[in-house]
C-alpha positions as CSV (number, residue, x, y, z in Angstrom):
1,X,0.0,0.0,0.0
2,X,1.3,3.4,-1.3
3,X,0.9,6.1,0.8
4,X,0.4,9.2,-0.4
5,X,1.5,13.0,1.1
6,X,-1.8,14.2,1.7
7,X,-2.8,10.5,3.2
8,X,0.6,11.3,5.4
9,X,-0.1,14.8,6.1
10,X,-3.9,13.8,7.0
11,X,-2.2,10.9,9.9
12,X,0.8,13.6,10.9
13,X,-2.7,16.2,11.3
14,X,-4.6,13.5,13.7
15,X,-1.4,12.8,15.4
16,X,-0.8,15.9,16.6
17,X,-4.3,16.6,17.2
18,X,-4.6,13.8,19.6
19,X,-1.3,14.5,21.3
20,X,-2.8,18.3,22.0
21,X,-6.3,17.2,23.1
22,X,-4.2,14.6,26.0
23,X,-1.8,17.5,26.6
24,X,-5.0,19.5,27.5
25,X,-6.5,16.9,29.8
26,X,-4.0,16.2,31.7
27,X,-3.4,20.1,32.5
28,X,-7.1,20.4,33.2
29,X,-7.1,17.3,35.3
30,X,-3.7,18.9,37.2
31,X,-5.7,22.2,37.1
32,X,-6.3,21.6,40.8
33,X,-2.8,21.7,42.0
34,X,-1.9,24.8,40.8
35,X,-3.9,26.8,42.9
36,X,-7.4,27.5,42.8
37,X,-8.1,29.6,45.4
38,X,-6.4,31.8,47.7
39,X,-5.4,31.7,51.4
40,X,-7.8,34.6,52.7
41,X,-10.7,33.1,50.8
42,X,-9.9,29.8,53.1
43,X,-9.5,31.8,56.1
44,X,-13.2,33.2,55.3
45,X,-14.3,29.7,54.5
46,X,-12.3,28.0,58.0
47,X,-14.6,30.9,59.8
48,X,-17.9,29.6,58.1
49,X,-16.7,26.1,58.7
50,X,-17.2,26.6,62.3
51,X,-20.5,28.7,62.7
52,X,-22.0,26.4,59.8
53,X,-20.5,22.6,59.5
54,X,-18.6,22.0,62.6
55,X,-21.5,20.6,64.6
56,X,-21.7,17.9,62.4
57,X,-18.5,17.4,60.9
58,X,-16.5,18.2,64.0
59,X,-13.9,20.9,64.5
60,X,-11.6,18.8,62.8
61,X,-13.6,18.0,59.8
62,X,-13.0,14.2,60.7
63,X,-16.6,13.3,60.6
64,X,-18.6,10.9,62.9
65,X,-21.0,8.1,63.3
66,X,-23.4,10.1,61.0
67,X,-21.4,12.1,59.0
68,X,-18.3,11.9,56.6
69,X,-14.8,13.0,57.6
70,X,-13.4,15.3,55.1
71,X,-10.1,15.0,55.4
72,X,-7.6,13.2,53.6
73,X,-8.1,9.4,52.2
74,X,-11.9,9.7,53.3
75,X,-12.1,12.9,51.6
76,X,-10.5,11.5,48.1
77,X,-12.3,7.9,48.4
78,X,-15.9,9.8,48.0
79,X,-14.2,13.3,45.3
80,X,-11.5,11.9,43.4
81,X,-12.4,12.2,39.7
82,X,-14.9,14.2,40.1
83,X,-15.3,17.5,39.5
84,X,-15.4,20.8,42.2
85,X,-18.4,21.6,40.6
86,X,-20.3,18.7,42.4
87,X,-18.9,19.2,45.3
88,X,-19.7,22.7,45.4
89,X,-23.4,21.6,43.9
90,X,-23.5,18.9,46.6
91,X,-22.5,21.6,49.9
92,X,-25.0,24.4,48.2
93,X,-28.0,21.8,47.7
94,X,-27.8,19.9,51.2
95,X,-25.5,22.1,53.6
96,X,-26.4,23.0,56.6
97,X,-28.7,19.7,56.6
98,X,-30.9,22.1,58.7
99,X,-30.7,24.7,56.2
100,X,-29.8,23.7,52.7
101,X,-28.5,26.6,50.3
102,X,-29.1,28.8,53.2
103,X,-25.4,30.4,53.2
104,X,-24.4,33.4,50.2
105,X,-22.6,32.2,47.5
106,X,-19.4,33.5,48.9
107,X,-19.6,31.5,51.8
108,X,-20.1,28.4,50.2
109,X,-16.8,29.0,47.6
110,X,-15.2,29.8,51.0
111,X,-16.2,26.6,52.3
112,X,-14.9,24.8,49.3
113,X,-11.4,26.7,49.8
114,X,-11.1,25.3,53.1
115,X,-11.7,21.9,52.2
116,X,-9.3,22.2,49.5
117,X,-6.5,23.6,51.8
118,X,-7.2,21.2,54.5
119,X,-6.8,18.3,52.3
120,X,-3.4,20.3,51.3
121,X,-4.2,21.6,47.9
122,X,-2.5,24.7,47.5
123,X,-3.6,28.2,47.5
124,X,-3.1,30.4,44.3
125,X,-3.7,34.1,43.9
126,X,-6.7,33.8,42.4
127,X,-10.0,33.4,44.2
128,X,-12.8,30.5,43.3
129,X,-15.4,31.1,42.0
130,X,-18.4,29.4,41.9
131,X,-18.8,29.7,37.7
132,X,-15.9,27.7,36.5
133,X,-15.6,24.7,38.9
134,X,-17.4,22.0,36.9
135,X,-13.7,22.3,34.6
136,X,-11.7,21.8,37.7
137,X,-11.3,17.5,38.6
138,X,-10.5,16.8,42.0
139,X,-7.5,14.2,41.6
140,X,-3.9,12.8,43.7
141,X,-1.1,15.0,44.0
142,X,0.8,14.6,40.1
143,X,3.6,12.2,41.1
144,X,6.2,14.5,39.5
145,X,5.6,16.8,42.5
146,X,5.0,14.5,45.1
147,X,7.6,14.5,47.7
């Protein structure tokens, strides 16, 4: 089979098509770890933590009997993969259990901060916002930066 040079410009086309699309995922799916919100927006958020969520999460978001710890392996075991969009959709719709959707928008991206810097993502210089989380994935620490 003879291949011609637009039949090998068409395959070099797709090859470096696909090779862009995978560079994008996996930056969009690292997205998280370069910093997606900032440090004062999780100071806001640790406040709200403890007038709003500490009751039933505990003071140090570890959960109990009736409720899930946030924290660490539990925390990943339930978000990993998915995107900060559900969780965000998940704490506006049912948090406070009493009072579901009850806090401003602000508070509820400040929550979100704190449960990312508690679970040791880092902080950026750029504050959350609620619009563009549903691009953002929740996923493990790139092994390239791991230490």
């Amino acid at each position: 089979m003879k291949l011609t040079a637009s039949c090998i410009k068409a395959v070099s086309l797709a090859a470096m098509l696909w090779s862009v699309s995978a560079a994008s995922v996996a930056q969009s799916n690292d997205a998280i770890w370069a910093g997606v919100f900032t440090e004062a927006q999780a100071a806001r958020g640790a406040a709200d933590y403890s007038t709003h969520c500490a009751s039933c999460h505990s003071g140090d978001l570890r959960g109990n009997s009736n409720t899930p710890s946030l924290l660490g392996m539990s925390f990943m075991f339930i978000w990993e993969g998915r995107s900060l969009g559900e969780l965000y959709t998940k704490m506006r719709d049912e948090m406070p259990s009493d009072r579901p959707g009850s806090l401003s928008t602000q508070s509820y991206e400040g929550l979100l901060a704190y449960l990312l810097q508690s679970n040791q993502f880092p902080a950026g210089d750029k504050a959350l916002k609620a619009g563009v989380l549903d691009a953002i994935n929740i996923t493990a620490k790139p092994v390239a930066t791991r230490q």
